[in-house]
C-alpha positions, 0 to 999 in steps of 0.5 A: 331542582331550582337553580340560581346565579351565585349571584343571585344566591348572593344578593337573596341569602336570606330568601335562598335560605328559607327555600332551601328548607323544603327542597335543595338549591342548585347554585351556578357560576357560568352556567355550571352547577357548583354547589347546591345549599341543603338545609341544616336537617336534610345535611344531618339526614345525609351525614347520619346516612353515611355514617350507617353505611360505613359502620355497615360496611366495617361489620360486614368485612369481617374480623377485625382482630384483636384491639389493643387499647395502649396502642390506640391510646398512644396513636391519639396522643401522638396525634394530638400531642399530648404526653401521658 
């Protein structure tokens, strides 16, 4: 993987963004790897991934039980702050 200075990330953006289409970009502060910029499809890629193995991961632990809808329905106006 290439790998830049935050500095050098900073001062080519534009460049950095452009390179970062074909293939991931480690960027570094003192030596240390802190990040590393993705383009915008490998990032989706990786988001839709994680999303399967979670659903994958709910079907297999079993039975979940029953669903009750007043219920859910009441926890995301508590959460939201909405009354009905």
């Amino acid at each position: 993987m290439k790998s830049v200075t935050a500095t050098e990330a900073k001062n080519n953006f534009g460049d950095l963004l452009m390179n970062a289409q074909s293939a991931p970009i480690a960027i570094t502060r003192n030596g240390k790897e802190q990040g590393v910029l993705i383009s915008a499809k490998e990032y989706l890629r990786i988001k839709q991934q994680a999303f399967q193995a979670a659903i994958s991961s709910g079907i297999s632990s079993g039975d979940a039980g029953e669903i009750d809808i007043d219920s859910i329905k009441a926890l995301a106006r508590a959460k939201s702050g909405t009354q009905s």
